[in-house]
LODO-478659 format. One record per residue (C-alpha): residue number from 1; residue in one letter; x, y, z. Coordinates in Angstrom, 3 decimals, always signed. Example, Ala and Ser with C-alpha at 12.3 -4.5 7.8 and 13.67 -1.06 7.14 Angstrom:
VEXVEX,seq,type,east,north,up
VEXVEX,1,A,+12.300,-4.500,+7.800
VEXVEX,2,S,+13.670,-1.060,+7.140
//
This chain:
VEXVEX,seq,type,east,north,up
VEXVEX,1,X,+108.884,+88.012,+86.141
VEXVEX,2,X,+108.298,+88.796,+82.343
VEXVEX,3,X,+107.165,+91.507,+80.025
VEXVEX,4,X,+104.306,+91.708,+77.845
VEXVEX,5,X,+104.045,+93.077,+74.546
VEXVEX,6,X,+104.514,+96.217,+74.886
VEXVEX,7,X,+107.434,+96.139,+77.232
VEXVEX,8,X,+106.049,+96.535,+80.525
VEXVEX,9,X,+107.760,+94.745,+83.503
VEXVEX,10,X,+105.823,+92.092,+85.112
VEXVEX,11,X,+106.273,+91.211,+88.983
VEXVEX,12,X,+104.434,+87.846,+88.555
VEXVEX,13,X,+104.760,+87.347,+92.104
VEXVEX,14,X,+103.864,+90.993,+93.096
VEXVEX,15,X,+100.904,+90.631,+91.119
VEXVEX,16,X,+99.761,+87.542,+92.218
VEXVEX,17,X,+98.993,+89.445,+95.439
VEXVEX,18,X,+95.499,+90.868,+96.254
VEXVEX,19,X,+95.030,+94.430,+97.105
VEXVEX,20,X,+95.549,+97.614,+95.452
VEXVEX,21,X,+99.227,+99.556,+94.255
VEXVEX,22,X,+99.716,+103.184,+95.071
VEXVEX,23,X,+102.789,+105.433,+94.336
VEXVEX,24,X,+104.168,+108.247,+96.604
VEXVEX,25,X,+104.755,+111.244,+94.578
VEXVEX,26,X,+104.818,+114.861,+94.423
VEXVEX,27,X,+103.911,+116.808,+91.766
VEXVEX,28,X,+106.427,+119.119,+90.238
VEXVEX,29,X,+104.698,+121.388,+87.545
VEXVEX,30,X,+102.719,+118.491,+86.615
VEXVEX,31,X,+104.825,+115.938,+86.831
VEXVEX,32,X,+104.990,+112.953,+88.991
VEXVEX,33,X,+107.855,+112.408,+90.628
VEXVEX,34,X,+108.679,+110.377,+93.307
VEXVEX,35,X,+112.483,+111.637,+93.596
VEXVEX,36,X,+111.311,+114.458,+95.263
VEXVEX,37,X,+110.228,+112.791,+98.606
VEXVEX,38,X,+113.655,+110.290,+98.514
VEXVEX,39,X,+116.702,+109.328,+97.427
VEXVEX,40,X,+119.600,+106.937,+97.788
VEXVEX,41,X,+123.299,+106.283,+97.742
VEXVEX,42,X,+123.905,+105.792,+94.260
VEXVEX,43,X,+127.931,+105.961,+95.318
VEXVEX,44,X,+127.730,+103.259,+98.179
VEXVEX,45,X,+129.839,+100.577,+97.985
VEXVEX,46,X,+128.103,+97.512,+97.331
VEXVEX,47,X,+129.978,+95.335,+100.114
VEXVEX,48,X,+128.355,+97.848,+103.027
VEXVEX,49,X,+125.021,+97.172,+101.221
VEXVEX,50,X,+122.739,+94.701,+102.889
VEXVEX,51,X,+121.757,+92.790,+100.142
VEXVEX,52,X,+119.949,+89.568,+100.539
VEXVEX,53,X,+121.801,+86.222,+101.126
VEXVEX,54,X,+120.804,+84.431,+98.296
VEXVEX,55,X,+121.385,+87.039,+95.861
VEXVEX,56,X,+124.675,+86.694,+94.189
VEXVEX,57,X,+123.831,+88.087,+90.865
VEXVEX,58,X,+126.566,+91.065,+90.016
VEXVEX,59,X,+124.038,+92.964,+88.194
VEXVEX,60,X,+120.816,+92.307,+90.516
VEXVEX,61,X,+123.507,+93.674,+93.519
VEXVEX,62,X,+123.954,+96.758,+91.279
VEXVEX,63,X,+120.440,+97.745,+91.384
VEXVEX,64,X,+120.033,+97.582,+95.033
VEXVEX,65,X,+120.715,+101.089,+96.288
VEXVEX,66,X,+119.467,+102.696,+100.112
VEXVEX,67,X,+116.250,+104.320,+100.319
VEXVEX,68,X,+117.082,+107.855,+101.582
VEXVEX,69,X,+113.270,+109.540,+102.978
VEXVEX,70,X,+114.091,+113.321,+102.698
VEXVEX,71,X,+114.150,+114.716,+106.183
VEXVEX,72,X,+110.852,+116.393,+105.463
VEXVEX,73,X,+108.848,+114.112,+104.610
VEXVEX,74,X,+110.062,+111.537,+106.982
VEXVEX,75,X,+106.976,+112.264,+109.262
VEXVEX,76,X,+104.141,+111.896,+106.616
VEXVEX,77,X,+105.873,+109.464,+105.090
VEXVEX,78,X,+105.509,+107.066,+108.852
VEXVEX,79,X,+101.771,+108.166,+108.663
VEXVEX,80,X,+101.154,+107.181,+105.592
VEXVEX,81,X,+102.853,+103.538,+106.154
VEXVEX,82,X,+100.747,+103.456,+109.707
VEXVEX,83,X,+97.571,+104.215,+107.702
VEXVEX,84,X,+97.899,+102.137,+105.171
VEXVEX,85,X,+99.056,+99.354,+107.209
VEXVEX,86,X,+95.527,+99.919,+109.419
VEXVEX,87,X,+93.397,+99.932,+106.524
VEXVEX,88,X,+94.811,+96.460,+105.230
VEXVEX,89,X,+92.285,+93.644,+106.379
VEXVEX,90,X,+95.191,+91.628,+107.007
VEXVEX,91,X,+97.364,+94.728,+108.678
VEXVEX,92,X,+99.997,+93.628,+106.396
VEXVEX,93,X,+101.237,+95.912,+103.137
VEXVEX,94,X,+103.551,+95.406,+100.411
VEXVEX,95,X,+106.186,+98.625,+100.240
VEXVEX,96,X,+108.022,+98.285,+97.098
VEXVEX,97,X,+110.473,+101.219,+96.465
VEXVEX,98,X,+111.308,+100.582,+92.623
VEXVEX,99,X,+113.601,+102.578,+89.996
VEXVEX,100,X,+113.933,+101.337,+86.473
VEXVEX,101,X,+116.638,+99.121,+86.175
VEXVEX,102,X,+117.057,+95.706,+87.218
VEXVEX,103,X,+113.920,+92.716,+86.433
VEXVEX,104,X,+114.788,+90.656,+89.360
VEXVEX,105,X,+111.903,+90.016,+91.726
VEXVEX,106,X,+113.266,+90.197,+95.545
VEXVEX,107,X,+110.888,+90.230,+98.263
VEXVEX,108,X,+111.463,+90.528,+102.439
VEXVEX,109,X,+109.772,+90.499,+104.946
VEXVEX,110,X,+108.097,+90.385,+107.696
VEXVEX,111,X,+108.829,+93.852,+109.171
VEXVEX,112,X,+107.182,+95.925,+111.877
VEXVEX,113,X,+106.407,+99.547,+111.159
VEXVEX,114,X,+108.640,+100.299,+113.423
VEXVEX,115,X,+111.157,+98.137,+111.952
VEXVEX,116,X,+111.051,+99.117,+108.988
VEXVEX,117,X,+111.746,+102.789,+109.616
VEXVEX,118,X,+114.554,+101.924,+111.665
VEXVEX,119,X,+115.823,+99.942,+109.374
VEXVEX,120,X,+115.673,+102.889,+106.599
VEXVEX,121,X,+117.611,+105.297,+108.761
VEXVEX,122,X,+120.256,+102.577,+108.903
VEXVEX,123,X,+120.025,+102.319,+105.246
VEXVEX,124,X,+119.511,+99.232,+105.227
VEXVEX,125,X,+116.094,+99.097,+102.980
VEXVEX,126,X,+116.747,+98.728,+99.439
VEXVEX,127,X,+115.111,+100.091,+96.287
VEXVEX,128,X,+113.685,+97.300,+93.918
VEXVEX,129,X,+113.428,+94.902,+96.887
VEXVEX,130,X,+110.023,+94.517,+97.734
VEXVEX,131,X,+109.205,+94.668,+101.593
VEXVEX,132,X,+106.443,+93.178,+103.800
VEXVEX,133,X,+105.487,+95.523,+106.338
VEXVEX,134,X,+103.170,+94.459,+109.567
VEXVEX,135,X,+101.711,+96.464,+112.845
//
């Protein structure tokens, strides 16, 4: 990870990968806003939060928060994950749920579609961990 001149965040691993990024949004009076379609437990105590074994890092822990799909968009949001994950030549995606704050690199995976969305209504899918997602 590092940042180039002009202070943008760099995933080197993340962008080692091949393929194109795209951002879930909605617009709100011309704005793009991804808050719209989630959310998370900001107020969740960090012992009940999954976080990755390796990770011991007090303020890495702090930015890993649930990903909360609004209830309606939880449909279109599945389709969207099943396309994309049909379109990829290898049937493999990258989901990476990301609010500003924290420039540690954390990626998981592999998860099933399936999986994946269970795993999210257990809250147990993180924001700024980056997730591999499979058929």
């Amino acid at each position: 990870m590092s940042r180039d001149g002009k202070h943008s965040l760099i995933l080197t691993g993340l962008s080692q990968a091949k393929g194109g990024w795209y951002s879930l949004v909605k617009d709100d009076e011309g704005i793009k806003n991804a808050f719209l379609l989630c959310d998370s437990d900001f107020e969740r105590d960090a012992q009940q939060i999954p976080v990755p074994f390796w990770i011991e890092n007090e303020d890495v822990i702090y930015n890993l928060t649930p990903l909360i799909i609004r209830p309606e968009f939880k449909m279109d949001f599945e389709k969207i994950l099943t396309f994309f994950v049909e379109q990829s030549p290898s049937k493999t995606i990258m989901f990476l749920a990301r609010y500003q704050g924290g420039d540690y690199e954390i990626i998981q995976g592999n998860l099933s579609i399936s999986d994946f969305i269970n795993q999210i209504n257990l809250k147990n899918i993180l924001f700024n961990v980056c997730y591999l997602i499979t058929e």
